[in-house]
C-alpha positions in Angstrom: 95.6 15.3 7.1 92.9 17.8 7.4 94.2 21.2 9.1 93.5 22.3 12.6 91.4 25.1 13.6 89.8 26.9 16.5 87.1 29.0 15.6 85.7 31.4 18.4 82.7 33.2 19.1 80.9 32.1 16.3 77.3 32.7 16.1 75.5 29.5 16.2 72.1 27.4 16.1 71.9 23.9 17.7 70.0 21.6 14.7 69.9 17.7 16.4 71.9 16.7 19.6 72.8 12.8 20.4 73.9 11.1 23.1 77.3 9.9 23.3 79.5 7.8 25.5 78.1 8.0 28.8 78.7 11.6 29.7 78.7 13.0 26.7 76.7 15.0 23.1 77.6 14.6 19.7 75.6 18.4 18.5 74.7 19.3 15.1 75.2 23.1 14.4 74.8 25.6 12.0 76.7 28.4 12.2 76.7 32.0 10.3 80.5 31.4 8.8 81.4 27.7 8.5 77.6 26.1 7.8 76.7 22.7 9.5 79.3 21.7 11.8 79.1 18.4 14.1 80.5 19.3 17.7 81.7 16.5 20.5 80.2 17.9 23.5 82.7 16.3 26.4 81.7 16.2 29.5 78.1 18.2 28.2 75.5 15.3 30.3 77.4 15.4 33.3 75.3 17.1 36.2 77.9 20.2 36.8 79.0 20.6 33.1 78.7 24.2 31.5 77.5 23.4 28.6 74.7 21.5 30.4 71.1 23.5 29.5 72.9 25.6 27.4 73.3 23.0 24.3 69.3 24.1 23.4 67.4 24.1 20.0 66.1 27.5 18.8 68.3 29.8 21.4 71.0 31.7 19.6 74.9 30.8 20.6 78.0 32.1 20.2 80.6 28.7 20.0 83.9 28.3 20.3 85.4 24.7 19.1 88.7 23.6 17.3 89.7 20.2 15.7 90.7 18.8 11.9 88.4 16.0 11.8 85.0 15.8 11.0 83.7 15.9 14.4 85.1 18.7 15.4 85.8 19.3 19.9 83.3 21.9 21.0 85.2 23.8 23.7 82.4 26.7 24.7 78.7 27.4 24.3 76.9 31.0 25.7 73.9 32.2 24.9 73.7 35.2 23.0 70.0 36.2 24.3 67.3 37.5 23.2 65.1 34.5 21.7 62.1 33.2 23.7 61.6 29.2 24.4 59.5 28.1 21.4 56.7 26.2 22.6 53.7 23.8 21.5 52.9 24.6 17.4 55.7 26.7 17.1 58.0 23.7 18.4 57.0 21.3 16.4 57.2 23.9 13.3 61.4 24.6 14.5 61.4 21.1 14.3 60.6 20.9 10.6 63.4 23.5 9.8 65.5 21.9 11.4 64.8 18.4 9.9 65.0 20.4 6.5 68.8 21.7 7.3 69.7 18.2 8.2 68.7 16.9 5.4 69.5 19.1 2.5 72.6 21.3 3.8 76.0 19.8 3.4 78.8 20.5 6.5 81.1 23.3 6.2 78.9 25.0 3.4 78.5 28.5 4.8 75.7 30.4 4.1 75.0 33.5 5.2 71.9 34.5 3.7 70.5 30.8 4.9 71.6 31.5 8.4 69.9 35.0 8.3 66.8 33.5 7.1 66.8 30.7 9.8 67.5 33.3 12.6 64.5 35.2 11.0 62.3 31.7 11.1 63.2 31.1 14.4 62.5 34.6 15.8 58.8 34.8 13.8 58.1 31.6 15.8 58.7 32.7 18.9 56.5 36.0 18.4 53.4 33.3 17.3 53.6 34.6 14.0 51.2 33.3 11.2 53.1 30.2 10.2 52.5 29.6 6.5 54.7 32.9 5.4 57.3 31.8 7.8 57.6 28.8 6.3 57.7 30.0 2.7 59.9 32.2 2.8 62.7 29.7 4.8 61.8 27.4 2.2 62.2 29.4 -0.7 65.3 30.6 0.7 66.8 27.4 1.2 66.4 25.9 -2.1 67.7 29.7 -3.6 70.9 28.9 -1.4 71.4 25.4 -2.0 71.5 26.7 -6.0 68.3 24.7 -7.1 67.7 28.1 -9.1 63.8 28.6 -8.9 63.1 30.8 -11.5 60.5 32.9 -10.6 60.5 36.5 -12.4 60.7 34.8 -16.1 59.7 32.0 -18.5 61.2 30.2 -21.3 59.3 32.7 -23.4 59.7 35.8 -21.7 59.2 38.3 -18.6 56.6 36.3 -15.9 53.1 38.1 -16.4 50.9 38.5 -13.4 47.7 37.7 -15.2 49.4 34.9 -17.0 49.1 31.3 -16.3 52.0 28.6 -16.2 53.1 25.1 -15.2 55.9 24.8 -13.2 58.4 21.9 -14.3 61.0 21.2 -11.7 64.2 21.2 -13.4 63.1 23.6 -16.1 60.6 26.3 -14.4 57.7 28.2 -15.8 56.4 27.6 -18.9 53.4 29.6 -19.9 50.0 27.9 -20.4 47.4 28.1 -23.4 44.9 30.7 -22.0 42.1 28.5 -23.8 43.2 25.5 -21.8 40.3 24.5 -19.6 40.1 24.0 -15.6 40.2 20.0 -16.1 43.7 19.5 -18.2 45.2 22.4 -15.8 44.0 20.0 -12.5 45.6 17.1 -14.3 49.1 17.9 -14.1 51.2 16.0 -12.0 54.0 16.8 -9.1 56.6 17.7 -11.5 53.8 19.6 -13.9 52.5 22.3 -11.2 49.7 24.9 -12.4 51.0 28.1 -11.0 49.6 32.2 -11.9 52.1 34.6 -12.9 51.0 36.4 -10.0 51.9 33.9 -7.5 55.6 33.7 -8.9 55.7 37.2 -8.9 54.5 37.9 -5.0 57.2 34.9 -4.4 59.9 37.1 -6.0 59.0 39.9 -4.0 59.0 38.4 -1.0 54.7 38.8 -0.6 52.7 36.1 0.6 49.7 38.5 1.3 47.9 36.7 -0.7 45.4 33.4 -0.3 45.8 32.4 -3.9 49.8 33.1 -3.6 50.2 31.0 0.1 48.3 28.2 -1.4 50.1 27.7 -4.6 53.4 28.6 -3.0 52.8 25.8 -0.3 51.8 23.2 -3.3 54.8 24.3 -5.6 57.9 24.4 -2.7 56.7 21.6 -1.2 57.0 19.7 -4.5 60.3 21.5 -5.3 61.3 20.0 -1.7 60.1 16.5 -1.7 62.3 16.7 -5.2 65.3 17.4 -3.5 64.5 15.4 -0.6 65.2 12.2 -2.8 62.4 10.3 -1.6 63.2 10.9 1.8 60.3 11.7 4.3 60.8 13.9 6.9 59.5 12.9 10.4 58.4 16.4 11.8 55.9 16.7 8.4 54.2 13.8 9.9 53.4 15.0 13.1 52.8 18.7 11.5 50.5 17.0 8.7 47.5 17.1 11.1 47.9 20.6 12.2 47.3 21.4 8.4 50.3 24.2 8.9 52.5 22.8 6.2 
């Protein structure tokens, strides 16, 4: 019988609501020390409820909920402020994180680091910051956190140089190219074969995406990494995103 708990004041995102039973929301949460958490919401639809407009995606929470199950009994939601309404582009982009901790994050995995790096998504969003760092460095994080280990500071034959020039194998990481290799065989590799400068990897490891060259072959290499992990799974906000050329 799994053990009873009430957790309190516990600093919260809401990832996916869905209705249930007439008055009610089953919610999706992920919270900073007990990871993705799935919350019944009584009462939550009912015109007078508290938790009514409160139960939001991309507001910051602090929750209170107890139970044993795996649906645990949300009992209180407040906002913690602080965090504008995300809207148009940046709405659709909270969307694909969300979609992305759905589908990759296990429940009751707590990370920390993860939920610091959502929080710091989710507030670049709603400042209308440029999106393509935003979403690198969540991504990168995520996979980090999930333990994918994406090696990016060394090869199988040493220390990462910057001018160097590598394939990335998923599973294995980089593995340095022949500098005489020409521009054709490099194009030729496939998605689990990705041409990738030692600079790139090197920005990534630091956390710099000031770069064209590194926010291009970033955005070709974690998107790879992703769809790899994804399982052949496709994720519903990419499509919608895929025309605003963001991802």
């Amino acid at each position: 019988m799994a053990l009873k708990q009430r957790i309190e004041q516990q600093p919260a995102w809401v990832l996916h609501t869905l209705p249930w039973r007439e008055t009610s929301l089953i919610v999706e949460v992920f919270s900073l020390e007990h990871g993705r958490a799935a919350l019944a919401a009584k009462g939550a639809r009912r015109p007078m409820s508290a938790l009514r407009g409160v139960l939001m995606a991309f507001q910051p929470l602090l929750m209170d909920w107890s139970g044993g199950g795996e649906v645990k009994t949300l009992i209180r939601a407040e906002w913690r402020g602080g965090q504008p309404l995300l809207t148009g582009r940046a709405l659709l982009c909270g969307y694909y994180l969300n979609e992305l901790m759905l589908r990759l994050t296990a429940r009751e995995d707590p990370h920390p680091a993860l939920f610091e790096a959502y929080e710091t998504a989710v507030t670049a969003l709603g400042r209308n910051e440029s999106l393509p760092p935003i979403f690198r460095r969540f991504e990168l994080t995520l996979l980090q956190e999930l333990g994918y280990g994406i090696a990016l500071d060394s090869a199988e034959d040493g220390a990462i140089r910057p001018s160097g020039r590598y394939r990335y194998i998923i599973e294995r990481g980089p593995v340095a190219i022949d500098l005489a290799a020409n521009a054709d065989e490099i194009e030729a590799f496939g998605e689990d074969d990705l041409p990738v400068s030692g600079q790139t990897l090197l920005d990534m490891a630091a956390d710099d995406f000031s770069r064209t060259e590194t926010l291009i072959q970033s955005k070709r290499l974690l998107r790879a990494l992703i769809n790899h992990y994804l399982g052949g799974q496709q994720l519903q906000s990419r499509r919608v995103l895929k025309e605003l050329q963001e991802l």
